[in-house]
C-alpha positions in Angstrom: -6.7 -23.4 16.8 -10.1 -24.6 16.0 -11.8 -21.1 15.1 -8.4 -20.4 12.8 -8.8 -23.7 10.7 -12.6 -23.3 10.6 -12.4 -19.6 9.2 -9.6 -21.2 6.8 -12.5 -23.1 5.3 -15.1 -20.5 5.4 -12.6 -17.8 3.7 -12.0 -20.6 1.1 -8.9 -22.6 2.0 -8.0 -26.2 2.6 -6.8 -28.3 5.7 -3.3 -29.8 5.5 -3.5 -33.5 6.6 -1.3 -32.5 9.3 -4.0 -29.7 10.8 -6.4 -32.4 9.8 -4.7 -34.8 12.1 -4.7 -31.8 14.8 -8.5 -31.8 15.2 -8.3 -35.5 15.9 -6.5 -35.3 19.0 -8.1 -31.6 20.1 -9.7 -32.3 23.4 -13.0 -30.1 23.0 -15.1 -32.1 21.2 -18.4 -29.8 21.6 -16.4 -27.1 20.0 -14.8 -29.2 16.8 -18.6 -30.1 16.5 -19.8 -26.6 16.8 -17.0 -25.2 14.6 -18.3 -27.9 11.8 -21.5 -27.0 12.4 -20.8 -23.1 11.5 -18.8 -24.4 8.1 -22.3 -26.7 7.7 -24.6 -23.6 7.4 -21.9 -21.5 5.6 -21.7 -23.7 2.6 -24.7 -25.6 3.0 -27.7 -24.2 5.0 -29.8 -25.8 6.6 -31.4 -28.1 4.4 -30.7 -31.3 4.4 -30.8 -33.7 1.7 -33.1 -36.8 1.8 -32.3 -40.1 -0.2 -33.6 -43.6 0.1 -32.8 -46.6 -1.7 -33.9 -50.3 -3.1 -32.1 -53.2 -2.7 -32.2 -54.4 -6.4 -30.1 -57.1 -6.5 -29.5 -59.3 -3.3 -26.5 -61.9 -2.0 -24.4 -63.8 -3.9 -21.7 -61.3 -4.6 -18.7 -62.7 -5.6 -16.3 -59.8 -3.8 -15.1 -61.2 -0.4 -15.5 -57.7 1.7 -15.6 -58.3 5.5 -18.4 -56.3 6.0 -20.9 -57.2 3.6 -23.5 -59.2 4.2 -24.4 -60.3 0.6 -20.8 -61.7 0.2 -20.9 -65.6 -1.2 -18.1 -66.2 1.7 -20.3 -65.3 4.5 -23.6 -67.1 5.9 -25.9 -64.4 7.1 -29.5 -65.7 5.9 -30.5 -62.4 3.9 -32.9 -62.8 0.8 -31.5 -63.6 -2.3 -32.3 -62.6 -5.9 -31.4 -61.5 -9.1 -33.8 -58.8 -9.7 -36.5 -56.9 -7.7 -40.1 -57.1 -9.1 -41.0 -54.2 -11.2 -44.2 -53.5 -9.2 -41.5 -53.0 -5.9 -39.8 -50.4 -7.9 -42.2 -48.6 -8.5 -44.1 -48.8 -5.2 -40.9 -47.9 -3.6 -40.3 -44.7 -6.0 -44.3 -43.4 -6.0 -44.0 -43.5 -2.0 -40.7 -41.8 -1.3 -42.2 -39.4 -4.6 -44.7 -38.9 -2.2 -43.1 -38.1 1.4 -40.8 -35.3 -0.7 -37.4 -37.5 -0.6 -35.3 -35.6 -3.1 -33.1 -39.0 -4.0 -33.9 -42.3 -4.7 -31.5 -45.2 -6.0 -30.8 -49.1 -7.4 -28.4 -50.8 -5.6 -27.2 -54.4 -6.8 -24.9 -56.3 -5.2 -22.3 -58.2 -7.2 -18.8 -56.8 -8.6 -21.1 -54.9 -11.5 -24.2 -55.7 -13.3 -23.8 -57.1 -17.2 -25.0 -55.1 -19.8 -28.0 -57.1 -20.8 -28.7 -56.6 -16.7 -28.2 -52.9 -17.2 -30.5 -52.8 -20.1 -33.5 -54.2 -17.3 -32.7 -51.6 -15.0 -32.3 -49.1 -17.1 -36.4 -49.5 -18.5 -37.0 -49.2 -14.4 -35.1 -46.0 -14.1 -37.4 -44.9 -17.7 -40.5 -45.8 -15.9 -39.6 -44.0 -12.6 -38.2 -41.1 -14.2 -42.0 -40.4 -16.1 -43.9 -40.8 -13.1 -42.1 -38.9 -10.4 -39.7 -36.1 -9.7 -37.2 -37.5 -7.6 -33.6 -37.5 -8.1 -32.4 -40.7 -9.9 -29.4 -42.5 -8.7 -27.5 -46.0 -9.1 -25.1 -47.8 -7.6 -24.1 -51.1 -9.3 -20.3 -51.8 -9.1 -17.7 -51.5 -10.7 -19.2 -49.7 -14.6 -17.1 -48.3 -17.5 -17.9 -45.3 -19.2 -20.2 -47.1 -21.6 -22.0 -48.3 -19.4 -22.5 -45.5 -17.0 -23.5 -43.5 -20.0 -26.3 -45.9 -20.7 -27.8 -45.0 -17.2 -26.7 -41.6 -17.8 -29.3 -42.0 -20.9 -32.1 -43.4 -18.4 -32.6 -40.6 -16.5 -30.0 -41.5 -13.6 -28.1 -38.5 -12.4 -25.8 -39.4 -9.7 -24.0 -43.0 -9.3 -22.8 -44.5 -5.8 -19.6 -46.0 -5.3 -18.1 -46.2 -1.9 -14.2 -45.9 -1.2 -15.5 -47.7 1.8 -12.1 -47.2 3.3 -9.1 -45.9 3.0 -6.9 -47.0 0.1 -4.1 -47.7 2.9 -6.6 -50.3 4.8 -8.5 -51.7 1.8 -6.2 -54.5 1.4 -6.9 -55.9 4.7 -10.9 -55.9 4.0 -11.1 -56.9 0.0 -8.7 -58.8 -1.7 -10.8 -59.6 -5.0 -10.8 -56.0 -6.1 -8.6 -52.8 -5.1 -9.8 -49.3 -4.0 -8.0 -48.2 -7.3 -10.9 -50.2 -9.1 -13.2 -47.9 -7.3 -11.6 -44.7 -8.5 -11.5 -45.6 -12.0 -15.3 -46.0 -11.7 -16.0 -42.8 -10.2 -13.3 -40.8 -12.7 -15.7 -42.8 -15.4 -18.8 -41.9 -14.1 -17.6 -38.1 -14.2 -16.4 -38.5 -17.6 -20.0 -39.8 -18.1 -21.9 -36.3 -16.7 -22.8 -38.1 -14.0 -22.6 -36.5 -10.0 -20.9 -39.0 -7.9 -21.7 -40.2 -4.2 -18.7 -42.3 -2.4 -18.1 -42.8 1.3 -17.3 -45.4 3.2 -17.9 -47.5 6.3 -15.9 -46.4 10.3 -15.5 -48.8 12.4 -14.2 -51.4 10.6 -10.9 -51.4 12.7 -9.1 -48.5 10.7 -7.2 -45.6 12.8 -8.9 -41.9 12.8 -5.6 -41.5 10.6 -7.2 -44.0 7.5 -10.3 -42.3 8.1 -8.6 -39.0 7.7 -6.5 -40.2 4.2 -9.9 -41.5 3.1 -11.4 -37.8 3.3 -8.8 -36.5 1.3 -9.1 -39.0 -1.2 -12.9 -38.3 -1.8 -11.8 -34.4 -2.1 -9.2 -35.3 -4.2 -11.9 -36.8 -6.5 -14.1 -34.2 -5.9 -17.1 -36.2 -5.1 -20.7 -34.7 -4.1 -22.3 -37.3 -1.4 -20.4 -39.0 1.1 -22.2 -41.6 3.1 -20.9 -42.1 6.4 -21.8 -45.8 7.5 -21.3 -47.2 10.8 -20.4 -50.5 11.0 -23.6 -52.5 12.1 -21.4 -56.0 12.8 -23.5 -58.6 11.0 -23.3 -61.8 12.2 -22.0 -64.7 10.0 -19.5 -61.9 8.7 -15.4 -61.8 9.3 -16.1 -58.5 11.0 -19.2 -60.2 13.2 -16.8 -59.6 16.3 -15.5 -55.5 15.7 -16.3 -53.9 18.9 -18.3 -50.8 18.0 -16.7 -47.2 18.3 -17.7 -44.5 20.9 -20.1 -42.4 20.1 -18.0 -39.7 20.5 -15.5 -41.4 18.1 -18.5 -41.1 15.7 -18.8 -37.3 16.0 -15.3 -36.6 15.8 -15.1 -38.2 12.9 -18.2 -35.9 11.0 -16.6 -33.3 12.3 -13.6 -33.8 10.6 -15.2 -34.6 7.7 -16.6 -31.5 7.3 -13.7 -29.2 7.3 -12.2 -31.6 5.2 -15.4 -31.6 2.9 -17.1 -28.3 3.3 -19.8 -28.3 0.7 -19.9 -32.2 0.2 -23.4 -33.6 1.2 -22.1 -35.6 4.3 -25.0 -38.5 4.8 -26.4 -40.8 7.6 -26.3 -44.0 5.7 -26.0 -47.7 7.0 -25.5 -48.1 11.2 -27.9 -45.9 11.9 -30.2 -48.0 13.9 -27.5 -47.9 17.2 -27.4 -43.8 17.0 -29.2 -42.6 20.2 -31.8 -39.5 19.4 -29.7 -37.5 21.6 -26.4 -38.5 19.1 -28.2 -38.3 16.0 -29.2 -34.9 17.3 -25.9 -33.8 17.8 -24.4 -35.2 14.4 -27.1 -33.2 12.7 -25.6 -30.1 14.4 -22.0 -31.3 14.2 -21.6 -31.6 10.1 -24.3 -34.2 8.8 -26.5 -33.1 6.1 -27.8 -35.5 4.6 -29.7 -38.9 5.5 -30.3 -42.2 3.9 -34.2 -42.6 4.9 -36.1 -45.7 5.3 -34.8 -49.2 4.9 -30.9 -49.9 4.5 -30.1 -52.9 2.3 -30.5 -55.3 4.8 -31.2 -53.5 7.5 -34.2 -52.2 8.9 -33.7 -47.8 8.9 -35.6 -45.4 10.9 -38.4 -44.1 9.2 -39.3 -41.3 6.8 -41.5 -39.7 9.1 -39.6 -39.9 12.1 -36.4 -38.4 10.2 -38.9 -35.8 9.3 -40.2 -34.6 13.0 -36.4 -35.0 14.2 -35.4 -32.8 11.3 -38.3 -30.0 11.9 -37.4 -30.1 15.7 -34.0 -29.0 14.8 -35.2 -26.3 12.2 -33.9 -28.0 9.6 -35.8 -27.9 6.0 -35.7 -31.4 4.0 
């Protein structure tokens, strides 16, 4: 069953959620990894892409997410502030210019940045964008078309907005906006000429079925990144007590990902830390390719250079 769905792909076709569902309860995991692996280097080689990220805006968010850590109803202790320093920015962009990261992104926290908010980040995007070559991305809730366009304008080329979950289980983890706010930012950033990267978090207590309906819904939108973040539970949060999934949950699930999404950048992003070399290994040759490098939002990541010998070690270009 396995090599006919994964030469369905390669020949150009599409999973069924029903076939998708299959490969979730197929019992040889090495070879729904290895059959991923094969649709990995069809459509995407072996490169993988590289993208790191500031935290540009920290805490105080008024969303109530379980997750997050920058939510105003959790106590975590994280740094707040409204804006990073300019001389961050661009120490941050010069060094991942640098190490040959092809991405590099604002993130803010808060349901979406004002305009006047935008116009400050947007002169930091101006001033990164004359100084280096990297690939300029944002991620800064919940814009309109306007205002994407503005960034669009900047330089920025790509903007971030995770699903985070399926649109069946997003109700039970954010009530104070609705994974139908989401879409109508991605479908505006489109409209805008503007890539789009949206994943979401596992682990979060979902069923490999949500996870599954969430991977349609990003091909259904027809998005180019997909971060796949593992939830790190952060204490003071309402998911502080989630019992973390197997690591073998964590491979079936990139697997399936990437027949779902065969040319789709699928990305390391936030959980990383708690992947074993030996798992982050076998990800990379299971239907990752992609990885957030260097510090998470507020977490420390691995670094650049380590990603870099792993990634050489495994004869894979970045």
């Amino acid at each position: 069953m396995i090599d006919t769905l994964k030469q369905l792909i390669i020949d150009g076709g599409k999973l069924t959620v029903e076939e998708a569902v299959s490969l979730a309860h197929h019992p040889d995991l090495d070879a729904l990894a290895a059959a991923a692996d094969d649709i990995r280097r069809h459509f995407t080689g072996n490169r993988i892409d590289t993208c790191s990220i500031v935290n540009a805006r920290s805490g105080r968010c008024t969303e109530n997410c379980k997750w997050c850590a920058q939510s105003k109803y959790h106590t975590t202790g994280i740094d707040e502030y409204d804006f990073v320093e300019e001389d961050e920015v661009m120490r941050s962009a010069l060094h991942n210019d640098s190490k040959g990261v092809h991405r590099w992104s604002l993130v803010t926290s808060g349901r979406k940045v004002s305009k006047r908010d935008l116009t400050r980040f947007c002169d930091y995007f101006r001033k990164v964008g004359s100084c280096t070559k990297l690939f300029m991305c944002a991620s800064m809730g919940l814009l309109n078309e306007e205002e994407l366009t503005m960034l669009r304008d900047a330089g920025v080329r790509r903007y971030h907005c995770n699903l985070e979950t399926s649109a069946s289980f997003f109700p039970h983890l954010c009530t104070t906006h609705t994974s139908d706010d989401k879409k109508r930012t991605i479908r505006a950033a489109q409209r805008a000429g503007l890539g789009v990267c949206s994943g979401g978090i596992i682990g979060m207590g979902e069923t490999m079925e949500q996870r599954i309906e969430m991977a349609f819904e990003l091909a259904e939108l027809g998005v180019d990144s997909v971060p796949m973040n593992i939830l790190n539970p952060i204490p003071g949060t309402a998911l502080e007590h989630q019992p973390l999934i197997s690591d073998d949950d964590i491979r079936r699930t990139a697997a399936i990902y990437r027949f779902i999404l065969p040319r789709a950048e699928i990305r390391f992003a936030g959980g990383r830390m708690r992947l074993s070399e030996e798992l982050t290994r076998q990800l990379l040759l299971g239907g990752i390719n992609g990885a957030l490098v260097g510090d998470m939002l507020t977490t420390i990541g691995n670094s650049i250079d380590d990603d870099y010998r792993l990634f050489d070690s495994l004869n894979l270009t970045h």
